[in-house]
C-alpha positions in Angstrom: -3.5 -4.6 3.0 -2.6 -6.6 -0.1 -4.5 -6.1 -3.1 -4.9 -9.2 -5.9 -5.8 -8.6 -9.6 -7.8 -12.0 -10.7 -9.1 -12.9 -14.0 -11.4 -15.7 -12.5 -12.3 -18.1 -9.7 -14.2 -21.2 -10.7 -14.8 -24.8 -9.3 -13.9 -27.9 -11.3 -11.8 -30.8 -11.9 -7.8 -30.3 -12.2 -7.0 -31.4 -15.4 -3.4 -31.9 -15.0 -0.2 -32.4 -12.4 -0.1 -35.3 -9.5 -3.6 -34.1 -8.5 -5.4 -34.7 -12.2 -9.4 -35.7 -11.7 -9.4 -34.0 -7.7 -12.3 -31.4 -7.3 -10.5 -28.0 -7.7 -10.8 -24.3 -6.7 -8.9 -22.2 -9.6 -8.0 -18.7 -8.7 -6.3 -17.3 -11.7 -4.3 -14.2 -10.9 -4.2 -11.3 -14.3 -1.1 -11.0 -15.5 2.3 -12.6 -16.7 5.6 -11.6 -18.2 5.9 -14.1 -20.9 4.5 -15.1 -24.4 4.5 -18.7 -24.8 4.0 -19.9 -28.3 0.9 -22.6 -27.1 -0.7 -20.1 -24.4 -3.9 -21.2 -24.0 -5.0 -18.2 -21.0 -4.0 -15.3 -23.2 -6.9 -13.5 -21.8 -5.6 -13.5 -18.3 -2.4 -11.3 -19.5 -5.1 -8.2 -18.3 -8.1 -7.2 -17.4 -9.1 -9.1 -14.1 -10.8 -7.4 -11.0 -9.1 -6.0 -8.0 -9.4 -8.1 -5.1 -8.6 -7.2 -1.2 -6.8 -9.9 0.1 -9.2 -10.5 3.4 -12.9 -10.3 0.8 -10.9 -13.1 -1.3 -10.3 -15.7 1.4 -13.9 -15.3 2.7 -15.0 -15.7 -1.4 -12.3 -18.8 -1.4 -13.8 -20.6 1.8 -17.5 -20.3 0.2 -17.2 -22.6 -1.9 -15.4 -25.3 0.9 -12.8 -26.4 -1.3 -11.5 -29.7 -1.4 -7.9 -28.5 -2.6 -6.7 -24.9 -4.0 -4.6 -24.2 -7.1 -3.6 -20.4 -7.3 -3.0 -20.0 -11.6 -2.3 -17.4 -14.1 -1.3 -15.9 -16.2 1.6 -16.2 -14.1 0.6 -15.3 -10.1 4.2 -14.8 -9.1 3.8 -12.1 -11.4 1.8 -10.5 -8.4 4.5 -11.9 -5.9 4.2 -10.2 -2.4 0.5 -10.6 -3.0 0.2 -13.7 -4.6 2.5 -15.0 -1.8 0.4 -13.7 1.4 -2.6 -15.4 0.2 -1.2 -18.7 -0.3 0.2 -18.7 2.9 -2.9 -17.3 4.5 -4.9 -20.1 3.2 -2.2 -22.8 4.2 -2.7 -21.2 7.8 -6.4 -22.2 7.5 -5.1 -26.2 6.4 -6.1 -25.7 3.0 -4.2 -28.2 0.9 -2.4 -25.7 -2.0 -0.8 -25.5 -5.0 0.9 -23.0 -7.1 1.5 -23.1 -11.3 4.2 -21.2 -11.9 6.0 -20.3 -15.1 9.6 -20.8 -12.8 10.4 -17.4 -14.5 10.7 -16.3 -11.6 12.0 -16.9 -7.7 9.8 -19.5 -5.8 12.5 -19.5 -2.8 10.0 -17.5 -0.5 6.9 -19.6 -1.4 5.1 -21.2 1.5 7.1 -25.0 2.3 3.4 -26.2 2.4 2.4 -25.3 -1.1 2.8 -28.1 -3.4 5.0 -26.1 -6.3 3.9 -26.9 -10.0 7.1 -25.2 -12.3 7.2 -25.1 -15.6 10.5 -25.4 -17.8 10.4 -23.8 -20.8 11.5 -25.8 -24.2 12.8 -24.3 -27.0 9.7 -24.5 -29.1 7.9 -22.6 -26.3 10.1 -19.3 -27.5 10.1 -18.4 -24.0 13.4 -20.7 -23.0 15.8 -18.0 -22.2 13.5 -16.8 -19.2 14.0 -20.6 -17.3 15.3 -19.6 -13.9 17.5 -22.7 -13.1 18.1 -21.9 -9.5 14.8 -22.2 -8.8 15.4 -26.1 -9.1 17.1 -25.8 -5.9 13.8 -25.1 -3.7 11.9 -28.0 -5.1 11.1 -31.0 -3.1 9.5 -34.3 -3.4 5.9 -33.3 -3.1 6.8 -30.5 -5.7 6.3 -30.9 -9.6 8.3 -30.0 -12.6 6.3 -29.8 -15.9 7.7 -30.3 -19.5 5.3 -29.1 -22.5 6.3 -31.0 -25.1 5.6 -29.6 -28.7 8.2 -31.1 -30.8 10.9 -33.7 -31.2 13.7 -31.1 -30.1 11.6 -30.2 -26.8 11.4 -33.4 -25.8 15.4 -34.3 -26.3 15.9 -30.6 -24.8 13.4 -31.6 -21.7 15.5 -35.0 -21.7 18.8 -33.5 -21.1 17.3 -30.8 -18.2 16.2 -34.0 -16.2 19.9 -35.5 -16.4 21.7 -32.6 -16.2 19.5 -31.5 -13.2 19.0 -35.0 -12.0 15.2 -33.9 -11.4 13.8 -37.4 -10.9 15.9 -37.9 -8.1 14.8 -34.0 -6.7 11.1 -33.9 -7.7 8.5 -35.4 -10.0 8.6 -34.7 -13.2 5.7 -34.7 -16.4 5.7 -34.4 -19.8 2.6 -32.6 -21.3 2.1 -33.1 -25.1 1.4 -29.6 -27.1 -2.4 -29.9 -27.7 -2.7 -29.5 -31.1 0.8 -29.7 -31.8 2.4 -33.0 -31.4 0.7 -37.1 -31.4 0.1 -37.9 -28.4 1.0 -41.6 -29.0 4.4 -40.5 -30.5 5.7 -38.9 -27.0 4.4 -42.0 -25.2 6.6 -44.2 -27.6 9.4 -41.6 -27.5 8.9 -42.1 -23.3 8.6 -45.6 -23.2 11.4 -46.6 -25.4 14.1 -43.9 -23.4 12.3 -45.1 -19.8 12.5 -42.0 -18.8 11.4 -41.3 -14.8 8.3 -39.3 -15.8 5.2 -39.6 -16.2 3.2 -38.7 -19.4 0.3 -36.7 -19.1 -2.2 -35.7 -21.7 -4.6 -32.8 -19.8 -8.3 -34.1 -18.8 -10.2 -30.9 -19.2 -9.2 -30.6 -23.4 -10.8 -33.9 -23.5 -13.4 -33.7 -21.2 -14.9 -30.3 -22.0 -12.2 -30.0 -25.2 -11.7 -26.9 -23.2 -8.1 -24.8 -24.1 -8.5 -22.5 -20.9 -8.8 -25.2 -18.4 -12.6 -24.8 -17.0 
């Protein structure tokens, strides 16, 4: 029976990707193979509680969730596992999504999860794990995320989606670095390139100015 390490479960409102403001069940898996410079889970890298996969779902479906978004860390980290429960809960018509860090491979993830992948930029110091050929199992529904810290990520980010052609694969947003970057500059920078993305600054840091995503 698969087993799941998980730093937390908690119910709130996503603060990011296609399905920002939607009443949200995280489950954030321990765990994850890279550093990035603006990590704001660092404390899901360990620790965490073992879970049986059969005593999770029953946990999951207690709190009748509107939607699902399995999180780390990085849950592909925990792949086999992380992978039976998502499609378990697609089996039960829970609508689900996956963040992943696209370090590593998606192409056995469940067609019916909504895939949220992450392309690192340079300033991210994690951009030599980017595993390009993951592009290839991404669909319309499916999300590609740019966090954008500096000038240089965002000219880097702008030459993935034409090298890529990404806008024409998948939908694609650009997350300013909290902290990092103005917001208002990347918009400007957006608007004046008309780039096919869209800009999104993430609801819970200024809801709750909260960097873990509660």
């Amino acid at each position: 029976m698969s087993r799941l390490r998980i730093s937390e479960i908690f119910y709130s409102l996503q603060g990011e990707s296609s399905t920002i403001g939607k009443p949200t069940l995280f489950v954030r898996l321990t765990g994850c193979p890279l550093r990035c410079s603006w990590c704001d889970t660092e404390y899901a890298f360990s620790g965490g509680e073992y879970w049986e996969l059969d005593e999770l779902v029953k946990k999951i479906e207690g709190y009748q969730p509107q939607h699902i978004c399995i999180t780390g860390g990085e849950p592909l980290a925990q792949k086999k596992a992380c992978e039976a429960l998502m499609k378990t809960l697609c089996d039960k018509n829970y609508a689900v999504s996956l963040e992943t860090s696209g370090s590593i491979d998606v192409s056995q993830v469940d067609k019916r999860v909504v895939k949220v992948m992450d392309l690192k930029a340079p300033d991210s110091g994690e951009m030599s794990r980017n595993r390009y050929e993951n592009i290839q199992y991404l669909n319309e529904t499916d999300e590609v995320k740019f966090v954008i810290k500096s000038r240089k990520d965002y000219d880097w980010a702008k030459m993935q989606i034409q090298h890529y052609q990404l806008a024409t694969i998948t939908n694609v947003i650009f997350s300013p670095c909290f902290g990092d970057i103005d917001e208002r500059q990347l918009a400007e920078w957006i608007i004046t390139d008309n780039l096919p993305v869209r800009f999104q600054i993430q609801l819970h840091k200024v809801l709750w100015n909260d960097a873990a995503g509660h």
